[in-house]
N, C-alpha and C positions, 0 to 999 in steps of 0.2 A: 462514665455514666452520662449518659443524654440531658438535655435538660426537657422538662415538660414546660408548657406553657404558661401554667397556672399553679395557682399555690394547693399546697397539700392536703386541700381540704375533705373528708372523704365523704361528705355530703354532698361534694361535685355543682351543681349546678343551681341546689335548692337550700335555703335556710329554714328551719324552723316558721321564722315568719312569713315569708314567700311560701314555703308551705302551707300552711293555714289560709292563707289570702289565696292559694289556688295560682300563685304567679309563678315565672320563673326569674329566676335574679342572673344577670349577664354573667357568665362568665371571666373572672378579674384574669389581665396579663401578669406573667412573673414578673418584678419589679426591675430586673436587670437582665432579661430576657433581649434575644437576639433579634426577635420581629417585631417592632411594633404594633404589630396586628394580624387579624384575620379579612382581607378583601371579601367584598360578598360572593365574587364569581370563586372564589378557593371556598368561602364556606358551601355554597350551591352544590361545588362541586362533590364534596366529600359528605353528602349527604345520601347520593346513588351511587349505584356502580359493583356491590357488594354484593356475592353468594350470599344466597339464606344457608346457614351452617347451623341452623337446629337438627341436633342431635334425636333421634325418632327410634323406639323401641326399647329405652332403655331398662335393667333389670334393677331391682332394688338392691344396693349395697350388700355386704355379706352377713354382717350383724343388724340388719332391719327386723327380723320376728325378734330379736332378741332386744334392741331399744325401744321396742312395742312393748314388750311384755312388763319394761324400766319404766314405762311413764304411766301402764296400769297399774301397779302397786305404787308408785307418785301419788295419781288419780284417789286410792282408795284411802290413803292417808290424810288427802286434806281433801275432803268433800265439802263440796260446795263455795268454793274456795278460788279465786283467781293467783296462779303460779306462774311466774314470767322467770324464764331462765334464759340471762343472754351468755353469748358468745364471748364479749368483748370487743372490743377497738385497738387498732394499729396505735403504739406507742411511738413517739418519736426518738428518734436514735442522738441525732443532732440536725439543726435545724431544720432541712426538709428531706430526711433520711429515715426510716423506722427500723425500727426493731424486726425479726422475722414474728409472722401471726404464730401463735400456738393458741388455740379455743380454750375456755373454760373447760375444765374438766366433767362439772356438770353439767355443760351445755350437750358436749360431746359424751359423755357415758349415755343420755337421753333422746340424742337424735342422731349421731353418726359423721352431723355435716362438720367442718372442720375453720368455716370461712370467716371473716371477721363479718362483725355488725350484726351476726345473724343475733334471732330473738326466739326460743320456744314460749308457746303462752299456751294455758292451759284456758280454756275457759269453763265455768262450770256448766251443765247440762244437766238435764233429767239421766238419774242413771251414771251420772261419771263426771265428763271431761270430754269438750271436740280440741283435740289439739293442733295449733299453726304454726308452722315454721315461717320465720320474717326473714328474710333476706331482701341482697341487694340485687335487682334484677338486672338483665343485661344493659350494658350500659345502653344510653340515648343518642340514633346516631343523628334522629333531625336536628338537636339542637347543638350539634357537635362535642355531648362530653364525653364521647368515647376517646375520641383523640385530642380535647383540650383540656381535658380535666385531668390532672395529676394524679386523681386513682383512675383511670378512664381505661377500657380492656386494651386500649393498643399501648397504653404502656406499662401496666403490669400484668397483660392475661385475660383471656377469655373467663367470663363465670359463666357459671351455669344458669338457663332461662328458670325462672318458677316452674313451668313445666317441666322442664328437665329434673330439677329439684325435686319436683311430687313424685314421680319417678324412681327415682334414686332413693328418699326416705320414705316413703309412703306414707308421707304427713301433706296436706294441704298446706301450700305458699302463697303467703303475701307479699305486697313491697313493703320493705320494713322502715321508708320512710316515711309513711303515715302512721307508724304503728304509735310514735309519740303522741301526737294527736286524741288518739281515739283514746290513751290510758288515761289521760288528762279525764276522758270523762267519764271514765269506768265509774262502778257504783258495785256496791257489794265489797266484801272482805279482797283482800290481796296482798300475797307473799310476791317475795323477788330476792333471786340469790347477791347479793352488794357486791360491789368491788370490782365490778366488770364494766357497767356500761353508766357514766355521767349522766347521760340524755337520758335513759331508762327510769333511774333512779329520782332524778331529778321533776319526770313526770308521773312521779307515783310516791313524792315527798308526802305528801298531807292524806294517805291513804294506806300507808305503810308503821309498820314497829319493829324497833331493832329486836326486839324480842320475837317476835312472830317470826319474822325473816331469819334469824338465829337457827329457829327450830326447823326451819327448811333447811337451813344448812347440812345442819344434824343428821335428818333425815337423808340428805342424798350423800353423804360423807358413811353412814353406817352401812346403808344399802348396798354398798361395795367393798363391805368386808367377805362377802362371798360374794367369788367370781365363776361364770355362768363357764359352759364348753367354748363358749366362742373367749371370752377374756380367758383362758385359760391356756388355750391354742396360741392366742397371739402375745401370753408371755413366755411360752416355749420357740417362739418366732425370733424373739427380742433374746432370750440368751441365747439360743443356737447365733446370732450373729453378732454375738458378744464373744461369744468363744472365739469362733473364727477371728475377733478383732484381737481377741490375746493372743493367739497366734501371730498376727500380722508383727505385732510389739515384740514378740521374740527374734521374729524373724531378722530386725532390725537393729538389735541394741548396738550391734557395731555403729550403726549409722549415728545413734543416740550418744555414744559415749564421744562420740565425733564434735555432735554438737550439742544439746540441753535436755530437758525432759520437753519442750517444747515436740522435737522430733518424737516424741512417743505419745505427747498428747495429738499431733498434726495424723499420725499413725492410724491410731485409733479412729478417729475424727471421720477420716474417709471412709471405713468401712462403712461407719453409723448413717454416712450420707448416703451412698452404693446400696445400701440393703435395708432404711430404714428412711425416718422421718428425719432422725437429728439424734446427738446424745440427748439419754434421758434425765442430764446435770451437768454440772462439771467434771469432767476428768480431774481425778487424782492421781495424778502421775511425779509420785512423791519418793528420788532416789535421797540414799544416803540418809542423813539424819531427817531431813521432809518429812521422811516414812514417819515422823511420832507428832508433827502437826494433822488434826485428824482433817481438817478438811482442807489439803495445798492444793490449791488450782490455780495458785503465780504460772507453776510449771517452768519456772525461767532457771532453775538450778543444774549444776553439773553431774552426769553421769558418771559414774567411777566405776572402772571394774574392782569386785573384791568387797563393792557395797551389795548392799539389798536395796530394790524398785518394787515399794510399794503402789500396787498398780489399782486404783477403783472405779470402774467405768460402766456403763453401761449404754448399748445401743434401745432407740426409742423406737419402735415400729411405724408407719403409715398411719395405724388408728391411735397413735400417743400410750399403749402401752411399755414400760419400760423393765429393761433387767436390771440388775445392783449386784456387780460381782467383785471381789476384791482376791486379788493372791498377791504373793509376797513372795519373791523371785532374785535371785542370786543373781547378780549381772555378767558376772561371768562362768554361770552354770552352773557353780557349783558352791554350797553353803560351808563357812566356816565351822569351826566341832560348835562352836560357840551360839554364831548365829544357827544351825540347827537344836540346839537347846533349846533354845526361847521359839522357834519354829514349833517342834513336835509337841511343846507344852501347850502353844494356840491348838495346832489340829487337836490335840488331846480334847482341850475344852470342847473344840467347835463338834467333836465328833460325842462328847456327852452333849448338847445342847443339842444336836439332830436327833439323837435319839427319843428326846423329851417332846418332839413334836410328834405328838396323836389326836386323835378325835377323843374330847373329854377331858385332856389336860387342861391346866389353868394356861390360861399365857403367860404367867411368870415362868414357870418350871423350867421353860428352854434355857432364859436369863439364869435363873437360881444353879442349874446343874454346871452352867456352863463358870460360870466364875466359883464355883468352888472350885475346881480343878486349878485353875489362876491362882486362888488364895494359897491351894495346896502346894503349889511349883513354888510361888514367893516365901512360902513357909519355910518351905525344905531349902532353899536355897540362900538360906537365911539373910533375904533380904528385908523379911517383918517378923516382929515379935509375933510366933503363934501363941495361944494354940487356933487354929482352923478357926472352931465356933465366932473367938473372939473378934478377930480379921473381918469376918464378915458380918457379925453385930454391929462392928464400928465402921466397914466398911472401908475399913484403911487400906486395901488393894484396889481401891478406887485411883490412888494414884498414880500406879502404871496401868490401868485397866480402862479407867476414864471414862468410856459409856455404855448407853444399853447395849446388849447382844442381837436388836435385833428390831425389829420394823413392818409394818405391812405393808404392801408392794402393790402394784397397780398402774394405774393411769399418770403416779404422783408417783415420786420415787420413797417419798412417806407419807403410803396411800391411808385414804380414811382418817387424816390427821385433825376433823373435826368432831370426830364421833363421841360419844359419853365415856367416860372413864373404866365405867361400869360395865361394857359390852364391848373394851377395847382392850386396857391392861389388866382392868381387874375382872375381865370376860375368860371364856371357856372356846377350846379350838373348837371348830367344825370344819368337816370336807367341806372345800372349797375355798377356806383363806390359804392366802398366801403371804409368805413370810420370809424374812429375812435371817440367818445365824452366821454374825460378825465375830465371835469374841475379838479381842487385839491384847495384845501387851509392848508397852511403849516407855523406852528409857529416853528419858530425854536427854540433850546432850549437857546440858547444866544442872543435870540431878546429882549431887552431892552425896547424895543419898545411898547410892548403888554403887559397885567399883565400874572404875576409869573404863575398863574393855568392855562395858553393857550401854555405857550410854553412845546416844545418838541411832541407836537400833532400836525399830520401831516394824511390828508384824502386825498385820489380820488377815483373817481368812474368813471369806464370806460365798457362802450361796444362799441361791433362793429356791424357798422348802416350798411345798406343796401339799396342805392336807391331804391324805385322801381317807377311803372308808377305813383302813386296816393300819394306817401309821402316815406314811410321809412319801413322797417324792421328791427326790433332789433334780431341782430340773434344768443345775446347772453344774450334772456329774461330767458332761462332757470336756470337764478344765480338771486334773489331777490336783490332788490335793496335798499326799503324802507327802512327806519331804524326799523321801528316794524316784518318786513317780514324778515328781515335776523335773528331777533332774534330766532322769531319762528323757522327758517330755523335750523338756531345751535339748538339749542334745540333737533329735532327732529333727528338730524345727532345724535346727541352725548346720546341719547337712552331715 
């Protein structure tokens, strides 16, 4: 990795204060950097010389009527009302290294753009809202921070001009660093989503409540319990090459039993990168007894044939939609009598809890159907004192069952996880959420509890459902489910 000249700063060239005074502040050298300087005739020079490369005719993104139509019902909920929704800021990795950007969720459900530092701001109007997208415009080449500033295009990349920007979301751009500034003197009521931008926040301390901003939360956390034709497309996008990445993971397990779940998480990984943005979490790539840790993303454990690889992964899209798929796979093809026991009892569950997803249902039902079939397998198997009712009064199959059945899915991979209780668990399905059915049953390997040949065997089975007008869509049928279909499945992957 090269070194850049100057420290990390991604305000580049201007501070706050220099901002406001209209100055610019020099450029600082990296403190153990290789040149001690910039000569005038090198800065002169790298100031001309350059193609104009503005980008000219461009089309608005693919979901622009549709984040158009997200920040009109935004607009009609808080009228009259100032709404700052930022992007976020490059976190630091270790000391001048970051983290990869992923945008605020509700920055991106709202405007499309994906860049760091951006800002949506609502302002209020006769009638509505004029809303402006803040970004960081190209960089500056008279004063050299394009190639001496640490975030500067020549050494992370071209951005897009504001122009190019109006374009693309069909929202009006500003540079977004004056945008601090001018909140400083805003006047009238104002919301702002927390948590994303220091600087934002910090210029809208004494004009802001944690309670007000809350309820903005709320508001754009529920508003994405239903998902439009375009969010709906690009989470059939995100499991179609989810699938394809459980395949690649079949393909492979020889290589894996070679050497760790490492190789099945490294497997997966590339696909997500190949045909997407990134995974949409961590991989669970959890062989042998792992499988009953619900979330192992060590991934540092050994492969065995004869075990089951628990596999939970999901690739993330281009627009941050993401899939949540989990199967539960023989590593050498084929299931013990035993390990398909506890196999056919999960798809049992998981194929009562599909059923239970319609338009009108409660959202519990998928959960409720699905773990009575669990209580009923633990019952009969007399691993707990029945009868049925009681088990699930007390809930005492909670201890190999462990958690919900299930999740809304989105942008988050536990989408709408701010929303009211009331329009979320103890809410009614409608076309267009989308949703998760996980059942699991999971013996752990120091459970006393069960005999010696159940523990360290841990299964789930998960797809992601899809309301629609008349029942459900499984829109992640493309991966078999059965215990004799997935055999075949491996079988036919591995030649």
């Amino acid at each position: 990795m090269s070194e850049a000249l100057t420290p990390e700063t991604p305000e580049a060239v201007l501070d706050d204060a220099a901002d406001e005074a209209g100055e610019e502040e020099p450029i600082k050298q990296r403190k153990n950097g290789l040149y001690p300087g910039v000569s005038d005739e090198l800065a002169e020079s790298m100031k001309s010389g350059w193609a104009d490369t503005e980008l000219r005719g461009l089309k608005p993104i693919a979901q622009a009527e549709h984040t158009a139509a997200r920040r009109a019902a935004l607009s009609a909920r808080f009228p009259g009302e100032r709404l700052v929704i930022p992007a976020g800021n490059l976190k630091t990795r270790s000391n001048d290294t970051e983290y990869p950007f992923r945008a605020s969720v509700e920055y991106a459900y709202l405007t499309g753009n994906l860049t760091e530092d951006g800002v949506l701001v609502l302002e209020p109007v006769s009638g509505g809202h004029k809303a402006t997208i803040y970004l960081l415009p190209r960089s500056d080449r008279e004063n050299g921070e394009f190639w001496l500033s640490g975030q500067g295009e020549l050494w992370v990349g071209r951005r897009h001009s504001l122009t190019e920007s109006e374009a693309l979301y069909g929202i009006p751009a500003s540079d977004v660093r004056e945008l601090t500034a001018a909140l400083r003197e805003a006047t009238g009521p104002v919301r702002v989503v927390r948590g994303y931008d220091a600087g934002i926040e910090s210029a809208l301390t004494d004009k802001v409540t944690a309670e007000r901003d809350e309820e903005l939360r709320v508001f754009l956390s529920e508003v994405r319990l239903l998902k439009d034709d375009f969010e709906v497309g690009e989470l059939q996008k995100a499991v179609d090459s989810t699938v394809r990445g459980f395949e690649d993971v079949v393909r492979v397990l020889d290589k894996a039993e070679a050497t760790s779940e490492r190789y099945i998480e490294g497997t997966f990984f590339l696909r997500a990168r190949v045909e997407g943005n990134d995974i949409g979490y961590g991989s669970i790539c959890a062989a042998g007894p792992h499988a009953c840790t619900l979330h192992w993303v060590r991934n540092d454990g050994p492969v065995r044939s004869g075990d089951l690889l628990l596999l939970d992964a999901g690739v993330e899209t281009h627009t941050l939609y993401t899939a949540d798929v989990t199967r539960t796979l023989p590593i050498n093809g084929t299931y013990t009598e035993l390990q398909k026991k506890i196999y056919d009892a999960v798809y049992e569950a998981q194929e009562a809890g599909i059923a239970a997803v319609k338009p009108g249902a409660k959202y519990r039902d998928f959960h409720d159907a699905a773990q009575r079939v669990l209580a009923e397998k633990l019952v009969e198997w007399g691993l707990v004192e029945g009868p049925v009712e009681r088990v699930l009064e007390l809930g005492l199959q909670r201890r190999w069952t462990l958690h919900g059945t299930g999740h809304m899915l989105g942008m988050d991979v536990h989408d709408c996880a701010a929303a009211r209780t009331e329009t979320y668990v103890e809410g009614t399905l409608e076309p267009g959420m989308c949703l998760t059915v996980e059942p699991g049953l999971y013996f752990q390997a120091d459970d006393l509890t069960v005999p010696e040949e159940y523990r360290g065997i841990g299964v789930r089975i998960e797809d992601d459902i899809l309301v629609t007008e008349d029942g459900n869509r499984n829109l992640s049928a493309g991966l078999p489910r059965r215990s004799d279909e997935v055999e075949a499945w491996m079988a036919s992957l591995k030649g």
